[in-house]
C-alpha positions in Angstrom: -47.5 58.9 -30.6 -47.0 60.2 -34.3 -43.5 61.8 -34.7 -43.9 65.2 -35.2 -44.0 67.6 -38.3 -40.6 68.2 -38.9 -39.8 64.1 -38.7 -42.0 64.0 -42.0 -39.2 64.5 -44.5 -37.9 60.7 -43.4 -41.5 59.4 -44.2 -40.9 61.1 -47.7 -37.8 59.9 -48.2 -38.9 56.0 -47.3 -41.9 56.8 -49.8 -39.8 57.8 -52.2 -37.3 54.4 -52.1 -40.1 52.8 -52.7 -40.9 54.1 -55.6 -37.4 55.1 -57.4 -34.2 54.1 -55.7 -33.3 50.3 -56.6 -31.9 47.8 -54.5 -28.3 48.4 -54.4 -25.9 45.3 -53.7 -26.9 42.1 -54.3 -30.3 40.7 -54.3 -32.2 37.4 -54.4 -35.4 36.6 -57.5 -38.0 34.8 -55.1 -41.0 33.1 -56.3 -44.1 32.9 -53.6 -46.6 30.9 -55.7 -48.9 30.6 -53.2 -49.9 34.5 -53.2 -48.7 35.0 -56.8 -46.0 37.1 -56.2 -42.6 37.1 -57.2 -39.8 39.5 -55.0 -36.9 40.1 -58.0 -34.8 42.3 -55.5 -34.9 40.4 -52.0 -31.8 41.4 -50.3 -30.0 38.1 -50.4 -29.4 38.2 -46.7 -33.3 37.7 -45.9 -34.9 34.8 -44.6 -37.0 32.6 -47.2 -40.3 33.7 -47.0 -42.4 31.8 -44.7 -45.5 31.4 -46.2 -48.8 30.1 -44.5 -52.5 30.1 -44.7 -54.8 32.1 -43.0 -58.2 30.8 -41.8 -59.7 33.1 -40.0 -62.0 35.9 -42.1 -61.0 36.9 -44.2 -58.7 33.7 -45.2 -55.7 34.0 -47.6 -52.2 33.2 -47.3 -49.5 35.4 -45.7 -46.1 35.1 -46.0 -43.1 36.6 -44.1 -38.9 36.8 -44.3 -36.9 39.3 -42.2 -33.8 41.2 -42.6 -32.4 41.6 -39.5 -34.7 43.2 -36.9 -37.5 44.2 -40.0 -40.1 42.0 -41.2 -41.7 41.9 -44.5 -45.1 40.4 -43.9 -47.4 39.6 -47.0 -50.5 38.8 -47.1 -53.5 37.9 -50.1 -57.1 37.8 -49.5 -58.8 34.9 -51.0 -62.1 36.1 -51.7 -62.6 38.9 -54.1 -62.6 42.0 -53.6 -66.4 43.8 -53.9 -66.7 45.1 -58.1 -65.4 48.5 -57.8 -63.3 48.7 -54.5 -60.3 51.2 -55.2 -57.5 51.5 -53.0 -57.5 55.6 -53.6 -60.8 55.9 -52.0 -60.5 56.8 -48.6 -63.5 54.9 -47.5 -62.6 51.5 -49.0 -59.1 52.0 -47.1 -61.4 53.3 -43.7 -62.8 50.0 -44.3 -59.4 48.1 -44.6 -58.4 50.0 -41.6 -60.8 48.7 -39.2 -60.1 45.2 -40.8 -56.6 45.5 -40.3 -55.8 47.5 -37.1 -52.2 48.0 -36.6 -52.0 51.7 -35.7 -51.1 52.6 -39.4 -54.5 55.0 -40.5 -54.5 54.6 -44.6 -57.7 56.6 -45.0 -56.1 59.9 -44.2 -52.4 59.0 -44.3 -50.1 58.0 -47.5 -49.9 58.8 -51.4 -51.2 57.0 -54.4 -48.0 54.6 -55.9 -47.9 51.8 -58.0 -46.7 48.1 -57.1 -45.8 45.8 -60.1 -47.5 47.5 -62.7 -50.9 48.0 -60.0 -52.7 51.3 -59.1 -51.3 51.3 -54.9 -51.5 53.2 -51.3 -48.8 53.4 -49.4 -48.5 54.8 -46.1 -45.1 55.4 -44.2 -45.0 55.9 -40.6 -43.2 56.5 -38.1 -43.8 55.9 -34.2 -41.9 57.5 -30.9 -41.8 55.0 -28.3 -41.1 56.5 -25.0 -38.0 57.8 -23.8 -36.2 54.9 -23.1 -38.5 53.0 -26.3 -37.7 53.1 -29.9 -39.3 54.2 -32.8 -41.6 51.9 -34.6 -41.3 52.0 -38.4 -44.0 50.9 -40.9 -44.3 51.2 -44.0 -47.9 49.9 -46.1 -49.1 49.0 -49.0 -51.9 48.3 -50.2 -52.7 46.9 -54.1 -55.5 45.1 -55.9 -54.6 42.7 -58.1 -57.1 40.1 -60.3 -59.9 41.4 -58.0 -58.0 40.2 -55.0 -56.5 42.6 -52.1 -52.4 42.4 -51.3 -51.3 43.9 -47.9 -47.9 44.3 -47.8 -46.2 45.7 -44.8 -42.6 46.4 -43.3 -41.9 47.3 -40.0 -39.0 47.4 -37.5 -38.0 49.2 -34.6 -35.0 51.5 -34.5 -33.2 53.6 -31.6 -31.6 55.2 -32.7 -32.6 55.9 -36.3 -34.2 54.2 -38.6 -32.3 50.4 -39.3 -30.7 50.4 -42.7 -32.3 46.8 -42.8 -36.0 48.4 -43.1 -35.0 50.5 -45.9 -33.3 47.9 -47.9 -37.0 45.8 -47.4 -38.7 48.7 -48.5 -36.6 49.3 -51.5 -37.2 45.7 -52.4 -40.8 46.3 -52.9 -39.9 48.1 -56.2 -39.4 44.5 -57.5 -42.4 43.2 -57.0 -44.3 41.8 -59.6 -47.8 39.4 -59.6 -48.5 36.2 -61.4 -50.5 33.3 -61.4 -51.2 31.9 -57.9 -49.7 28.3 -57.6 -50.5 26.2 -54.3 -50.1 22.5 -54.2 -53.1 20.4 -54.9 -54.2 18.7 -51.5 -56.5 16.2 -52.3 
């Protein structure tokens, strides 16, 4: 169930770390070559990123590390996106949406941003459990970058409150920045 209206403001707030408030304390610079990516304000107590490739449609590599009980997942598509897919239209993210169902809606939900210099959506939300469950906490981005889609997500799960830990992840994703995609040569 969707918190309700007056539970927003913490969405905002979230959104708004996101996009202004840096990392405070001390942070790790973490290269991911294999997606291109480069975390400059990991909080130095997350894991490594795990990274991995994905081969079911549509294939790319993911990558995860977790602070505590949130999880940073990453993930980049390795074919192309279609010429003139924009993450502000609401019916490319309709379409990401049904790709990627986790109970986050991008086409109607979130705010334009920008992630390492990118045009971005980002959606935070926030999920009552029942009574005796707690909230669920996510918070989305998606970014094009070189023609090919990023899906970046944090989530954890918090009762009572949202865990400090998920903030500090979410904050980290103002240092995100894209380069050239490394992966070792196989063959």
């Amino acid at each position: 169930m969707l918190i309700s209206p007056a539970m927003r403001p913490v969405g905002a707030v979230a959104l708004a770390a996101v996009l202004t408030w840096p990392l405070a304390g001390r942070a790790n610079d973490v290269d991911v070559a294999e997606l291109g990516i480069r975390l400059t304000t990991l909080p130095s107590a997350a894991s490594a990123p795990e990274v991995s490739a994905v081969t079911q449609r549509p294939a790319g590599y993911g990558a995860a590390t977790r602070l505590g009980p949130a999880v940073l997942n990453i993930y980049r598509e390795d074919d192309p996106v279609p010429v003139g897919s924009d993450v502000a239209d609401p019916n490319y993210r309709a379409l990401l949406d049904r790709r990627y169902r986790g109970g986050v809606e991008s086409k109607t939900l979130g705010a334009p941003t920008s992630l390492g210099g990118h045009s971005a959506w980002t959606v935070v939300d926030a999920r009552e459990g029942g009574s005796s469950e707690p909230t669920h906490y996510t918070c989305l981005t998606y970014v094009i970058v070189d023609q090919h889609l990023y899906r970046l997500t944090v989530t954890a799960d918090g009762n009572p409150g949202r865990p400090l830990e998920f903030d500090a992840l979410v904050k980290a994703l103002s240092g995100v920045t894209f380069e050239q995609v490394r992966r070792p040569d196989h063959g």
